[in-house]
C-alpha positions in Angstrom: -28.5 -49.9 -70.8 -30.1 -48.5 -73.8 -34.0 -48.3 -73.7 -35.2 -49.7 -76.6 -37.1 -47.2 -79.4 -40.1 -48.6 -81.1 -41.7 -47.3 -84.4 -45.1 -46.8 -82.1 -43.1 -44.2 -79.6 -41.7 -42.5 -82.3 -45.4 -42.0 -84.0 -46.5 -40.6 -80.3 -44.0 -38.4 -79.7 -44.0 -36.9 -83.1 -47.8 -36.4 -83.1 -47.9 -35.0 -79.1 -44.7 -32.4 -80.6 -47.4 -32.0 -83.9 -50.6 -30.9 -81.2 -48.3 -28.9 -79.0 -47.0 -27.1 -82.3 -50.7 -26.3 -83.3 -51.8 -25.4 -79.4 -48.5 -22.8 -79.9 -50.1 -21.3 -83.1 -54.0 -21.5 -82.2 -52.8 -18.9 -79.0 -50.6 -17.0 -81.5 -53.8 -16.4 -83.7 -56.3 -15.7 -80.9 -53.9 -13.4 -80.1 -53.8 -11.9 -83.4 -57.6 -11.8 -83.9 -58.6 -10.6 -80.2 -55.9 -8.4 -79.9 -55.5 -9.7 -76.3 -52.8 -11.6 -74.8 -54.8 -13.6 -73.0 -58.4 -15.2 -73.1 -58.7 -17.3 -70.1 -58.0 -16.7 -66.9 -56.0 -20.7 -67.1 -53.9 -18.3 -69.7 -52.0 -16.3 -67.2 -53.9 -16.0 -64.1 -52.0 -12.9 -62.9 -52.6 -10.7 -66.0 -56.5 -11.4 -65.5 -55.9 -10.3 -62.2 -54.4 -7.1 -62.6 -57.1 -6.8 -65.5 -59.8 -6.8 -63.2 -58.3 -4.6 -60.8 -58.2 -2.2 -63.4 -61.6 -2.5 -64.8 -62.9 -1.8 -61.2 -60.8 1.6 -60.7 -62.2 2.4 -64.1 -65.8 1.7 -63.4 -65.0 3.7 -59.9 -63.8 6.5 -61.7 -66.1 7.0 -63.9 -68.8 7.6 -61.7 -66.5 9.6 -59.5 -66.8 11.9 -62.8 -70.5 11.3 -63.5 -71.1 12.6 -59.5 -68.5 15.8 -60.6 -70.0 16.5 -64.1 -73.6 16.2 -61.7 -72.6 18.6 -59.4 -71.0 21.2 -61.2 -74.5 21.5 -63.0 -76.2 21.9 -60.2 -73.7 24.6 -58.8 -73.8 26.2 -62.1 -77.6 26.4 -62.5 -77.6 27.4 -58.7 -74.7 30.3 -59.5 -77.4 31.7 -62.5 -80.1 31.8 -60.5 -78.2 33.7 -57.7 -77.0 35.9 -60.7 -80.7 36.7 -61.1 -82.0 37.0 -57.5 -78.9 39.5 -57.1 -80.2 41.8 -59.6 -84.1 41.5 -58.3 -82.8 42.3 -55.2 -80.7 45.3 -56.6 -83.8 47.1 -58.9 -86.3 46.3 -55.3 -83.6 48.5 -53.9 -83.2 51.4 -55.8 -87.4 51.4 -56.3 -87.4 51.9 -52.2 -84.8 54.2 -52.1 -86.4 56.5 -54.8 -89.6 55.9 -53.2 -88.2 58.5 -50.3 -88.6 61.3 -53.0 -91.2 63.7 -51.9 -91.8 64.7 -55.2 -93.7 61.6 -56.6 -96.7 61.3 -57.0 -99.1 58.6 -55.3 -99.4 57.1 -59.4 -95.9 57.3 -59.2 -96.0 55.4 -56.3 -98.3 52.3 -57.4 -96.2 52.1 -60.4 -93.2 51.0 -58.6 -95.6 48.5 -56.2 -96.8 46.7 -59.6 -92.8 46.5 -60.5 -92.1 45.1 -57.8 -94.7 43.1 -57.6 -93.7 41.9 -61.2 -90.3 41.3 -59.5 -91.7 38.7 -57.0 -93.0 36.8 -59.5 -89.7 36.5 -61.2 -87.8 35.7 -58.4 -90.5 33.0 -57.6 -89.8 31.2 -61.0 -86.4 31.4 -59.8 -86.4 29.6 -56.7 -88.5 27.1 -58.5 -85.7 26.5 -60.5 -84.9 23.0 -61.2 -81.6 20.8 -62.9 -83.0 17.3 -64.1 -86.5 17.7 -62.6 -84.9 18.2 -59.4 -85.6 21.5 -57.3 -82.0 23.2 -56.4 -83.6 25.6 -53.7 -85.8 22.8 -52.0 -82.7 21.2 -49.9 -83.1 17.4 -49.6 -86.7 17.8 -49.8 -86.2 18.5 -54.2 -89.1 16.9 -55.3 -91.5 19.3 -54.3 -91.5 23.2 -55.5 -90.2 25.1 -52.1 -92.1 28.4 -53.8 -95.7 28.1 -53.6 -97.5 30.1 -56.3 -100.5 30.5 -55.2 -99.9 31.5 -51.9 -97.2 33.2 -53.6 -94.3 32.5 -50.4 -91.6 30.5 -50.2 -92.8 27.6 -47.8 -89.9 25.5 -47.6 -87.7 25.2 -44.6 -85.8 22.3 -45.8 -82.1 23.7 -45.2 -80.0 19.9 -45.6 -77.7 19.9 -48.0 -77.1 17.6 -50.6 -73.8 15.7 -50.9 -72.0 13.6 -53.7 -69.0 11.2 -53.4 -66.7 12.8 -56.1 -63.8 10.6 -54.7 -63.5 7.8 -52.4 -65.1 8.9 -48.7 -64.8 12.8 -49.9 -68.2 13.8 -50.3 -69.2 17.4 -51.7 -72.4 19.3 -51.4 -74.3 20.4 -54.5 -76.5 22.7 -53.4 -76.9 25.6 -50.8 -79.2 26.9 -48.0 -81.7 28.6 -50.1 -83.2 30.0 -46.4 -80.2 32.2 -46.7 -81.3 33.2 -49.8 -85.0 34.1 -49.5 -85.3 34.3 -45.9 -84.3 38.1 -44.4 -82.2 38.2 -41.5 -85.2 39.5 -39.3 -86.3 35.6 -40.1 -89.2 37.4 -42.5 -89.9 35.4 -45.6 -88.4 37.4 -48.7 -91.8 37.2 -50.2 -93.5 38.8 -47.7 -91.2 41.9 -46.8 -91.9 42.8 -51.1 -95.5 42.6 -50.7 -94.9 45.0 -47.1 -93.3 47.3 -49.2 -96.2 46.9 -52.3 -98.5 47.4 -49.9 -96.7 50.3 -48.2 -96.4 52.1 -52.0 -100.1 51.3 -52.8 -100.9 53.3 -50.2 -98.6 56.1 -50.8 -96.4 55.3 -48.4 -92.1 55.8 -48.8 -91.0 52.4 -48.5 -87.5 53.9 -47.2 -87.8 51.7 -43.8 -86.7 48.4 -45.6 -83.9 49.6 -46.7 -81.8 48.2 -44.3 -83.6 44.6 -44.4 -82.8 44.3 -47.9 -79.5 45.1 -48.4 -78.8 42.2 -45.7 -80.4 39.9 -48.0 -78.4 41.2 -50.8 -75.4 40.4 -48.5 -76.3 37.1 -47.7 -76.8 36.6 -51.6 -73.3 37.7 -51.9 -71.9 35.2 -49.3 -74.0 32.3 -51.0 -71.7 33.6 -54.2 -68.9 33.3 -52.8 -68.9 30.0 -51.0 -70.7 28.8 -54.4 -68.1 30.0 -56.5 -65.4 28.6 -54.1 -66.4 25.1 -54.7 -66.5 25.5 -58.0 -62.8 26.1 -58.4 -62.5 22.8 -56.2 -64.8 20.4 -58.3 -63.1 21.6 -61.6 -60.3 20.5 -60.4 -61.4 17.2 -59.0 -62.8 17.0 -62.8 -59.5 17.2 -64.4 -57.8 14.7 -62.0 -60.5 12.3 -62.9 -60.0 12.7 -66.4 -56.2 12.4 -66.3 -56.6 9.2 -64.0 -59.0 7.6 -66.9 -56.2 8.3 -69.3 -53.4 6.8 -66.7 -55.6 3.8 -65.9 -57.0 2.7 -69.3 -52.9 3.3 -70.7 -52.2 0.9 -68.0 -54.8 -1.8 -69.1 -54.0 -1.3 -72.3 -50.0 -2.3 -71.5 -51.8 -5.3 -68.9 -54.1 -6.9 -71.6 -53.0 -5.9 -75.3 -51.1 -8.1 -76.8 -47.7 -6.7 -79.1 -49.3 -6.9 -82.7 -46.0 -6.7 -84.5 -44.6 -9.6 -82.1 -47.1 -11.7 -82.2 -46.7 -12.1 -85.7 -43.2 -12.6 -86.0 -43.9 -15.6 -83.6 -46.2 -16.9 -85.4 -44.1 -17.1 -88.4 -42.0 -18.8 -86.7 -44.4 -20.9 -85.4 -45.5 -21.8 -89.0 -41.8 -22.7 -89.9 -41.2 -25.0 -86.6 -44.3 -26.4 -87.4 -43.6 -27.1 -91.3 -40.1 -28.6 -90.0 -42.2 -30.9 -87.4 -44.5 -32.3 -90.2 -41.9 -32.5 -92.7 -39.8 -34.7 -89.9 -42.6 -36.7 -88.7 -43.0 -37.7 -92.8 -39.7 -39.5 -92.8 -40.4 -41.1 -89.3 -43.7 -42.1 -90.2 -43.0 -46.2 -91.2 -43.3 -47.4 -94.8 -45.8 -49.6 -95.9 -45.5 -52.7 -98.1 -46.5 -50.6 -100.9 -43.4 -48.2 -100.5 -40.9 -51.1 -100.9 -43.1 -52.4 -104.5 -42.1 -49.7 -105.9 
């Protein structure tokens, strides 16, 4: 049985193909201006999906590389500073050791206390050093200077260590036992074996006997160095696997969420000629009025 056409279908259906030909190029041209293939999630749920994904492993590995670029300051500053304290600790030296010359003179003498003394102070300003207003010798307690100048001693005993997450549960310290650094091994502050041996050469006194105590210290220096200079290597490397992962991630976003420029617009030329074809179909379908046939 054939199922009767009237005039009034044929107006709906050409109109509902007319909207769905416009919906068709209104996407093609938000495409085109956006750039995006989609913008909705109702446009393809799964592409937003994935898009999200990827914005959180971007957001996570960018601060993954904030916490490296953080820490390798730190362990940089720290690594200068040790720099110094190795070469205060190398001129203290060689001042004691030529104090044992019998042929100096007690002047002589007091001239190599006020050195030293000169030295203290310097290596004070270094253990107050600081990265971001933050205290690198002061452990977790960096708030708070761990050299006191006017009693002129290192008072901190703060020896925790302070870690950042530089990938996910992998967690790196940033900063080292300073009481290695200024603490002797005799578990004498550093401080006050130099003003032992200032006071030793104000008096006139070789100060030959801390020989021994200081080139421990320089040791442990050393060690701090090493270890220091050891996770360096480490966190450089973490650094350029975060950056190539940015690259790989944001690539793969890119290929998620950008829509195909070039292809885009050849549909929507041929949008534009499906939808000149519809109108210039629905014209003829469209009935004529009285007026057509008075002509």
């Amino acid at each position: 049985m054939a199922v009767r056409v009237t005039q009034n279908m044929l107006n709906r259906n050409m109109l509902r193909n007319l909207y769905n030909s416009m919906g068709n190029m209104d996407k093609l041209q938000e495409q085109l201006s956006s750039g995006k293939k989609v913008s909705k999630p109702s446009d393809d749920p799964v592409i937003v999906t994935r898009g999200m994904f990827y914005r959180s492993s971007l957001i996570e590995n960018d601060q993954f590389a904030k916490n490296t670029t953080e820490a390798l300051n730190w362990l940089d500053a720290t690594d200068q500073a040790l720099d110094e304290v190795g070469n205060v600790y190398k001129r203290v030296q060689e001042l004691v050791v030529a104090s044992g010359n019998g042929t100096l003179s007690n002047d002589d003498l007091k001239m190599m206390a006020m050195e030293i003394a000169e030295l203290k102070n310097h290596l004070g300003n270094i253990a107050n050093q600081t990265v971001n207003g933050r205290y690198i010798f002061a452990g977790t307690d960096s708030t708070r200077p761990p050299y006191d100048t006017a009693s002129g001693q290192f008072t901190n005993t703060n020896s925790s260590l302070i870690r950042l997450e530089i990938s996910e549960n992998t967690y790196v310290p940033i900063n080292i036992n300073a009481q290695n650094v200024f603490n002797n091994p005799a578990g004498n502050n550093i401080f006050t074996l130099l003003d032992n041996i200032v006071t030793e050469l104000n008096n006139g006194n070789a100060a030959t006997a801390y020989t021994d105590q200081l080139k421990q210290q320089a040791d442990f220096v050393l060690t701090e160095r090493a270890a220091l200079g050891a996770r360096v290597n480490r966190l450089e490397l973490v650094e350029d696997r975060l950056s190539k992962s940015e690259v790989s991630i944001t690539g793969l976003m890119s290929k998620n969420e950008d829509a195909d420029i070039a292809e885009v617009i050849t549909q929507l030329k041929a949008q534009e000629n499906v939808h000149r074809a519809a109108l210039s179909a629905g014209a003829r379908i469209i009935q004529p009025s009285l007026v057509d046939f008075l002509r």
